[in-house]
N, C-alpha and C positions, 0 to 999 in steps of 0.2 A: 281138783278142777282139771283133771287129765283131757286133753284137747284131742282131737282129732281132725289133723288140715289135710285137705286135699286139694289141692291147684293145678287150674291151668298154665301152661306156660307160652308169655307173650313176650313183647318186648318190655324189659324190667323198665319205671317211672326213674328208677333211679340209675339204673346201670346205662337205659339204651339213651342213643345222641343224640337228646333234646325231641323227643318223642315221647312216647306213652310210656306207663305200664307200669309197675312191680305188682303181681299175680299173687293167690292162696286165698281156696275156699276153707270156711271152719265149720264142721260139725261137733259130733261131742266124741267122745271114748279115746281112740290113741293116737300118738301126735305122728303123723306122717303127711309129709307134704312133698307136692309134684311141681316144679316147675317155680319160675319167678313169676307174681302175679298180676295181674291186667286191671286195665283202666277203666271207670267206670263214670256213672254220675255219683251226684252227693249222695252219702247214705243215710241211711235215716234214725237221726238222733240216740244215740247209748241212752240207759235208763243208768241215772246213777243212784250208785249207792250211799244209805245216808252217812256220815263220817259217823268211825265206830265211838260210842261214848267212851269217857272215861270209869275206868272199873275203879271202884271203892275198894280201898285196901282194907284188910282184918281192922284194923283202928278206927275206920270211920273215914279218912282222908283218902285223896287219888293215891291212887300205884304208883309208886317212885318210877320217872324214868329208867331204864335200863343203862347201864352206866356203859363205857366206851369200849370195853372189852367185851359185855356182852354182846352187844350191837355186831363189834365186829367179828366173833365165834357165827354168830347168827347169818351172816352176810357170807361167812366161809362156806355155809353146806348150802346156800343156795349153788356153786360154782363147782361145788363136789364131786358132782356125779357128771361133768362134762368134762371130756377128755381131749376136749381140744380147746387151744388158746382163749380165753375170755373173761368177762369182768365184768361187777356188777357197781353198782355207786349209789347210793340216796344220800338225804339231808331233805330236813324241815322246810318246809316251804316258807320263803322269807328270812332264811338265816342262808345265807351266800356263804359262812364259812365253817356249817358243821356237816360238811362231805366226809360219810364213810365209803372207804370201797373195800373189795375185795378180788381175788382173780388175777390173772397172771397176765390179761391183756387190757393194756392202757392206752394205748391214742393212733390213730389211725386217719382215715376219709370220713368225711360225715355223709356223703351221700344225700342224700333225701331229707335227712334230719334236718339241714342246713334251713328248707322250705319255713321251718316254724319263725325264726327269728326274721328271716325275708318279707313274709306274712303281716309280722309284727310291723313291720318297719315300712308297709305299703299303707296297710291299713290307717296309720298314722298323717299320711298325704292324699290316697286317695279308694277312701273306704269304699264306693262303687265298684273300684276297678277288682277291689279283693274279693267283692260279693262274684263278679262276672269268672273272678281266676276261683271261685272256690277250692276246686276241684286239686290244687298245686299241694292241697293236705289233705283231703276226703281220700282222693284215690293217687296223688302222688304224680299228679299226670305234669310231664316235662317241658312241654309246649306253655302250659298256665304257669308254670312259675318261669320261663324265661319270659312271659310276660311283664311277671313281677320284677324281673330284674332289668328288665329296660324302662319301664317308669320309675326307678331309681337312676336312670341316667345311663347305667351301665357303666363297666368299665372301675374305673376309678374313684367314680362318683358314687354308683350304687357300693362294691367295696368298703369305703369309708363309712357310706350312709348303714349298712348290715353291720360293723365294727362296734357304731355308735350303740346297737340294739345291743348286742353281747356285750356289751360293757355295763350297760344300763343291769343289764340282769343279772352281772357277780361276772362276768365271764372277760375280765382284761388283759387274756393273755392270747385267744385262737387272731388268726390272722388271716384273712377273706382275698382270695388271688383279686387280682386285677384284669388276668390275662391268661390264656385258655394252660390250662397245666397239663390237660391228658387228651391227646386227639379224639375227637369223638363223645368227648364230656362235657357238661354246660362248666364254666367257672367257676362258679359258687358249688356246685357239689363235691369239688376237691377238696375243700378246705380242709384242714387238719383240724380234727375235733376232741381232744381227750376226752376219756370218761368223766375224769373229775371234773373238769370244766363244763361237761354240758350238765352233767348232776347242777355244780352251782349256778347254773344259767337256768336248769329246769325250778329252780327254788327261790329264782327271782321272776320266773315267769308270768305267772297270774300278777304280779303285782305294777308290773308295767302300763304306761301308757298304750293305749292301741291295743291289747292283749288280750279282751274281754273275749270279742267275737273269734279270733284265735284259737285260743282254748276249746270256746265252744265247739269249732269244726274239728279240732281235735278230739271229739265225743261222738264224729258221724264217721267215723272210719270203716270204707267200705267193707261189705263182710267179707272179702276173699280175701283182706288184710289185717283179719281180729286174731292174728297169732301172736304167740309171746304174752307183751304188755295186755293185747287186746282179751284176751280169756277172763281179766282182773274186774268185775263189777266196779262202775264209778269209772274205771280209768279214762283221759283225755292224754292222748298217746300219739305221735308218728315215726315210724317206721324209714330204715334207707339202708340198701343194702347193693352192692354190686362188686365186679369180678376184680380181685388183684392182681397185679401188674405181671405176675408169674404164675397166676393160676391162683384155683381158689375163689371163696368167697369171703368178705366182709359182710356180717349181718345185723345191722342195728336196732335198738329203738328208745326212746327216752318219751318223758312225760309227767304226769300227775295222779297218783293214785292216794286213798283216801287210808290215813293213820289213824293213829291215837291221838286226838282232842286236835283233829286237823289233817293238814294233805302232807306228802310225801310225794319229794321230787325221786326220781327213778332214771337210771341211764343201762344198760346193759348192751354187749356185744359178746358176737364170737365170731371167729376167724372158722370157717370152716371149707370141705373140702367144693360143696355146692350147696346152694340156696336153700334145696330140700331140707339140707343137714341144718344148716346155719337156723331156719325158722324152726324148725322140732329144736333144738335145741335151748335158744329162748323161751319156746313154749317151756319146756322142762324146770327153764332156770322162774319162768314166771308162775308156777304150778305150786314151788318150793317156796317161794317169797307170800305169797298171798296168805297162808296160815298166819304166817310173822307180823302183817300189817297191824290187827289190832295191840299189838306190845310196840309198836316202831313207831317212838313220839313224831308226830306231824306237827304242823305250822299254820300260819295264816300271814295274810298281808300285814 
């Protein structure tokens, strides 16, 4: 499933302050990508794939799970052939605490990602307003989700009220600023988001209140943003990535992609030199995982 990005570069949704953007168009053949990519309308609907059946073992009965070591051998050479800092995470959808990872990089900015649970948690008070912000997960645009964070009150109130949502979804340890942490940054995209944590937060996701139509838009992700996760048929994915504090990029993305007799939460990052790198590089690591999917037992509500 070797990808091929090519992007424009605008003002990143995730990186620029409280503006638009994070950029990358996708064709097919090799993965290179120009630029942080830009903001658009909604896009139009992913075709998903159907979850892969269960294969009959030589006896007649399903294929034994893959036991804990395999999984995690498996999960090592997705990370292998990437030479800069990064990490990848799954677990069954609906089981908050069978997080495998792998990779050498663990917890960081959530950037953009932070939008899914925000989403969730508007949607739940006022479902109009998330149709009008769609866009704060389609194309990552930063204006719609600080929408969403002022009809949470802002502040303290929205804070508390996003905490509530990661909790709800396995995730009782990240902690949601209050109060601006990076000049130039919305609040809520600071937040400190480990892999393992948003793995178990992607694996209580679908099963949430409010989460339905969430997911959904997580399935229209514009094309300049279908790298990585987005190459995986079926996936419901968002993307957040922007610049560290000494240079460098942070490049993330988490979601849902479809297993063995059910879905598979998914989390991966890497730290790399720029955004280009950072998105070919998830591509690469999502290229390596994809074969894996149908042995990688999935879940359900």
């Amino acid at each position: 499933m070797a990808l091929a990005l090519a992007a424009v570069l605008a003002s990143a949704g995730c990186a620029g302050p409280g503006g638009s953007g994070e950029p990358v168009v996708v064709t097919e053949t090799v993965a290179t990508v120009t630029g942080a990519p830009v903001q658009g309308g909604v896009g139009a609907p992913a075709e998903f794939a159907e979850t892969p059946p269960v294969v009959p073992s030589a006896t007649g009965g399903p294929t034994p799970a893959p036991s804990a070591d395999v999984v995690d051998a498996e999960l090592a050479t997705v990370v292998a052939p990437i030479s800069l800092p990064a990490g990848v995470a799954v677990a069954p959808v609906g089981d908050h605490g069978g997080v495998t990872a792998a990779g050498t990089w663990q917890t960081g900015v959530a950037w953009s990602t932070i939008k899914v649970p925000l989403a969730v948690a508007v949607a739940r008070s006022d479902p109009q307003l998330l149709e009008w912000s769609a866009s704060a997960i389609t194309t990552s645009d930063n204006q719609a989700a600080e929408s969403l964070w002022s009809a949470l009150g802002g502040g303290q109130s929205a804070a508390s009220t996003l905490m509530a949502v990661l909790a709800e979804g396995g995730d009782t340890v990240s902690q949601v600023p209050s109060v601006p942490i990076r000049a130039g940054y919305s609040i809520f995209g600071q937040t400190r988001w480990s892999l393992v944590d948003q793995a178990r937060f992607a694996a209580g996701l679908p099963c949430l209140e409010g989460s339905a139509r969430v997911v959904d838009l997580m399935a229209q992700i514009s094309s300049d943003q279908r790298w990585g996760l987005g190459g995986i048929p079926g996936a419901r994915f968002k993307g957040g990535w922007g610049p560290g504090d000494d240079g460098g990029y942070l490049v993330r993305q988490f979601g849902v992609v479809p297993g063995a007799g059910g879905d598979l939460a998914v989390a991966m990052a890497v730290e790399a030199p720029t955004f280009e790198a950072g998105a070919a590089a998830l591509t690469t690591m999502a290229d390596r995982l994809a074969p894996m999917m149908p042995g990688l037992t999935g879940g359900a509500c």
